[in-house]
C-alpha positions as CSV (number, residue, x, y, z in Angstrom):
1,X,-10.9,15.6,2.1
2,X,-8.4,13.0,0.3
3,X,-10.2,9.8,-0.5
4,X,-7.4,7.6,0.5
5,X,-6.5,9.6,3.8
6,X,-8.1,10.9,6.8
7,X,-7.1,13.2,9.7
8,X,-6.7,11.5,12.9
9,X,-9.2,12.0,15.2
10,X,-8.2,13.9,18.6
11,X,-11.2,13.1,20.7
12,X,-14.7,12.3,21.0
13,X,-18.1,14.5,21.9
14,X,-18.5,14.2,25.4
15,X,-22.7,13.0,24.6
16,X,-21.4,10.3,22.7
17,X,-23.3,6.9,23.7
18,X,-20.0,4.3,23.2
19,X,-22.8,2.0,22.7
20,X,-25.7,2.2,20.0
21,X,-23.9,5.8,18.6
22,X,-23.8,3.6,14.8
23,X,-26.4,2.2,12.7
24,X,-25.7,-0.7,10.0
25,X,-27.3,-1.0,7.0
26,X,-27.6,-2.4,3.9
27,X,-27.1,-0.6,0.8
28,X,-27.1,-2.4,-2.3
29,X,-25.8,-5.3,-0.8
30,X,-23.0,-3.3,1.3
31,X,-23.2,-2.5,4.8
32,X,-23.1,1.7,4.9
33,X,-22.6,2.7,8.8
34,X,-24.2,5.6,9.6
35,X,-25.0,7.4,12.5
36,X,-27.6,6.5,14.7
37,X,-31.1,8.1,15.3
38,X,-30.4,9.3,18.1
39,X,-27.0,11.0,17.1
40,X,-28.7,12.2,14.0
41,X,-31.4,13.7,16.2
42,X,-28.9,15.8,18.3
43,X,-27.1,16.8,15.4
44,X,-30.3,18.2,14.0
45,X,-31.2,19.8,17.1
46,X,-28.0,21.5,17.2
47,X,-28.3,22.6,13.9
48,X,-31.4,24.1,14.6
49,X,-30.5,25.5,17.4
50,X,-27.9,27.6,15.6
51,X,-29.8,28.8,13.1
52,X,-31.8,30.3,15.8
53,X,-29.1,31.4,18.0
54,X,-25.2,31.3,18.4
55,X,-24.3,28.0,20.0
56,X,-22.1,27.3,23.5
57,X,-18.3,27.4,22.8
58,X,-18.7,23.3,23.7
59,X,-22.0,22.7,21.1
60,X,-20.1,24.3,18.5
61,X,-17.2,21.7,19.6
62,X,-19.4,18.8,19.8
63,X,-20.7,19.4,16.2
64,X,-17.2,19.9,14.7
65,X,-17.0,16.4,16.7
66,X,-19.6,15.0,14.9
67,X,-18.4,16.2,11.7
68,X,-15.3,14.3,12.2
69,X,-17.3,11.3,13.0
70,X,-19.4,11.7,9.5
71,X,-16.2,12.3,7.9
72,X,-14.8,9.0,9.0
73,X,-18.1,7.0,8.4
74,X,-18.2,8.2,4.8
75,X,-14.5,7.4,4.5
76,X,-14.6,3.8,6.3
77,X,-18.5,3.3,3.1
78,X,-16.5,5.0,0.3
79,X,-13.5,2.4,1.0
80,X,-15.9,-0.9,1.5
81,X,-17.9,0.0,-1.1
82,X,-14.7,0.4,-3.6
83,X,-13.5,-3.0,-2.2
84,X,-17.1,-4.4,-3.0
85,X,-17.4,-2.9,-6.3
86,X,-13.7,-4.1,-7.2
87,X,-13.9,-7.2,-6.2
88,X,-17.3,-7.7,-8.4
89,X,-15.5,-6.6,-11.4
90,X,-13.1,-9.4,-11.1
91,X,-15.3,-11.6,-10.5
92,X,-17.4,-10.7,-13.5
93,X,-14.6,-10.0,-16.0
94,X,-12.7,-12.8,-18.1
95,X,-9.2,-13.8,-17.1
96,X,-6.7,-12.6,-19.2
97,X,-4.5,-15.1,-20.9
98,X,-0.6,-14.4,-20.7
99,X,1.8,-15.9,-22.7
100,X,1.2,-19.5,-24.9
C-alpha cells in the first residue's frame, strides 16, 4: 500500500458496532487508534475459525472488511505520527538565518 494514498472504502462489515468499534491510545505521546477488543476478538475468532475450516462466502467478506479498516487505521497513525514527529523536529532544530 502507498503511504500517502489509500483505496476508498466501499462499505462496512455488517457486525460493525458504529459505536465503541475503535480504541485510543497513547503511544509515545501520540494517540494510535486501533481496533477495539471486541473487534479484535472477532477478528481472531474468524481467524481461527479458518484455520480450522473454510469460512462463509460473507466471513471471508467481513475479514477483507476488517482488513480495510486496519489498513486505514495504520494509514490515519502512520500520518499523525509523521505530523507529530515533524513538527518536533522543528521545534527542536535552530532557525536558519537567510540573508544579512
Amino acid at each position: 500500500m502507498n503511504t500517502s494514498t489509500i483505496a476508498p472504502l466501499t462499505t462496512l462489515p455488517k457486525n460493525l458496532p458504529l459505536d465503541g468499534a475503535i480504541a485510543i491510545t497513547l503511544q509515545d505521546g501520540v494517540m494510535i487508534f486501533r481496533a477495539s477488543q471486541n473487534i479484535q476478538q472477532r477478528i481472531e475468532s474468524l481467524l481461527d475459525k479458518r484455520a480450522e475450516t473454510p469460512l462463509t462466502e460473507t466471513e471471508e467478506q467481513e475479514l477483507d472488511d476488517f482488513e480495510a479498516i486496519d489498513d486505514y487505521l495504520s494509514f490515519v497513525n502512520r500520518m499523525i505520527r509523521n505530523n507529530f514527529l515533524l513538527e518536533n523536529i522543528a521545534k527542536t532544530q535552530p532557525e536558519i538565518q537567510h540573508g544579512a
